[in-house]
C-alpha positions as CSV (number, residue, x, y, z in Angstrom):
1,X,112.5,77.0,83.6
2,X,109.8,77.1,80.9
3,X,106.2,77.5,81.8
4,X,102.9,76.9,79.6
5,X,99.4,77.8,79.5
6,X,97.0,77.0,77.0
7,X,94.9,79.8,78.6
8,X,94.7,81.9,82.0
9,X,92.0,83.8,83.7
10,X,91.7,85.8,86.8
11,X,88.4,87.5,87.7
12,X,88.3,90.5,90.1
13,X,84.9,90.3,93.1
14,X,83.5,92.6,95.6
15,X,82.1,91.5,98.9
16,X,78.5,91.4,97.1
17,X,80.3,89.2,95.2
18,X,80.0,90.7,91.8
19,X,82.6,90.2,89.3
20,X,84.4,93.6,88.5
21,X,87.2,92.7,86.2
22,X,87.5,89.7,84.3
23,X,91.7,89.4,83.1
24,X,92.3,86.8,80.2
25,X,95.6,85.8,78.7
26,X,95.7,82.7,76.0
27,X,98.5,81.2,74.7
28,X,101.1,82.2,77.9
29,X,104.7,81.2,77.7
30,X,107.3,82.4,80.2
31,X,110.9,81.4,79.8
32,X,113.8,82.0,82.5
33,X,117.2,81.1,82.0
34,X,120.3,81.6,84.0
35,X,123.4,81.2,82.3
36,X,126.8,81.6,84.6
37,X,130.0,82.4,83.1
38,X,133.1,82.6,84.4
39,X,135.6,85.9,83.7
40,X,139.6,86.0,83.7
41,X,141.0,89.1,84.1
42,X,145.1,88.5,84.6
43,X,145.2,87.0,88.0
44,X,141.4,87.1,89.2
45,X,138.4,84.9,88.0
46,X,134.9,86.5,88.0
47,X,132.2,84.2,88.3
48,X,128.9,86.6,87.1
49,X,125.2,85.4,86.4
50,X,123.1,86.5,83.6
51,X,119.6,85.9,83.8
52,X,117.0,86.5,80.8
53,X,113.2,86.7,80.7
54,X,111.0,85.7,77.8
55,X,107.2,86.6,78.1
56,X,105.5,85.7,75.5
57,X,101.0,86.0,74.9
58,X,98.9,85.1,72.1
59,X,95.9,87.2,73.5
60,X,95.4,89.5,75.9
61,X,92.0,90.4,77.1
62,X,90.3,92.8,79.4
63,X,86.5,93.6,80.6
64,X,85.4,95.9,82.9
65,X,82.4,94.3,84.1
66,X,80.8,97.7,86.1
67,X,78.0,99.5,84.8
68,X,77.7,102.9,85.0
């Protein structure tokens, strides 16, 4: 499974609403794979499952959008 973003925001509100947070990523690419293999061992077979993540981000941005 391979899944990309140009760009991804999220933006965090209180029951006012005001925006709190503000969470940017650009350039996001997440690859999964699952690879399954088999193991022989004399007289028993061992199925197993490896499974990898890749995240990879271009830029990564956060504002904290509270005043003091």
């Amino acid at each position: 499974m391979e899944i990309v973003l140009e760009g991804v925001g999220l933006s965090v509100i209180d029951n006012e609403p005001k925006e709190l947070i503000y969470v940017k990523a650009n350039h996001f690419k997440l690859l999964l794979n699952q690879e399954e293999f088999t193991i022989i061992e004399e007289d028993n077979k061992i199925k197993e499952t490896a499974t990898s993540i890749e995240l990879t981000l271009g830029n990564f941005q956060i504002d904290n959008l509270t005043s003091i």
